[in-house]
Structure formats: C-alpha cells, structure tokens
N, C-alpha and C positions, 0 to 999 in steps of 0.2 A: 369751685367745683371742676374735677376734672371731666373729660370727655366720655372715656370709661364709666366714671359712674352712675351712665343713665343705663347702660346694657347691664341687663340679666344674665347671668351666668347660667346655662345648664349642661348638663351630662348628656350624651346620647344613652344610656341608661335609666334618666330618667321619665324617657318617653315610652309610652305604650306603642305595642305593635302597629296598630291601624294609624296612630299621629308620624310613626317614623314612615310607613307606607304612603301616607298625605305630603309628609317632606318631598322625598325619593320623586315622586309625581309632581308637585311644585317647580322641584330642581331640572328637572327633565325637560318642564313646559316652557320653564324660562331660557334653558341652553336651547331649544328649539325655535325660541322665538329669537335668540340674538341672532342664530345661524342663520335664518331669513330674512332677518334685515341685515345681515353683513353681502348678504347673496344678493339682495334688492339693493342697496346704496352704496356699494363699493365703486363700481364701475362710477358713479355719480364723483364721488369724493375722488377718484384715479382721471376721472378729466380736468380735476381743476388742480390735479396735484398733489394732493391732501391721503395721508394717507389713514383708512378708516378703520381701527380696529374694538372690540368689544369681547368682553368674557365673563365669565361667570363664575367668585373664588367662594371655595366651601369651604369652613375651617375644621 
C-alpha cells in the first residue's frame, strides 16, 4: 500500500460555503499560531545556533 492511498481526494468545489469559510479560518488560526511561536522561540533557537523555521503549505 502506498502512502497516497490513505488521503481523500477532494475538489474545493466540492465544499459548501460555510465548510470553505471554516477552512479559510482554520488556516488563518494555524499561520497565526506558527507566527507566534516563531516570534516566542526564535530568539531561543538563535542562541544556541540553530536556526528555527516553521510554515504552513496549502495545496
């Protein structure tokens, strides 16, 4: 079994208005929360060297 075959495939077409509006707002909450913890533990990770990065890919 490959890896691919546990993911669902969908269309953004196949979602209704209010579930793409619930995505939209998920995605927002999570790029919001990386950016404050890159903003809280960078400075951490830049004393010992290390450099900290984080992001958030949408396909």
């Amino acid at each position: 079994m490959k890896r691919s075959d546990f993911y669902m495939k969908y269309q953004q077409r196949d979602f209704s208005e209010d579930l793409l509006e619930k995505i939209r707002n998920t995605e927002d909450a999570l790029k919001d929360h990386i950016d404050r913890l890159l903003l809280k533990y960078k400075p951490v990770f830049a004393k010992k060297n290390l450099d900290f990065h984080a992001g958030f890919y949408v396909e």
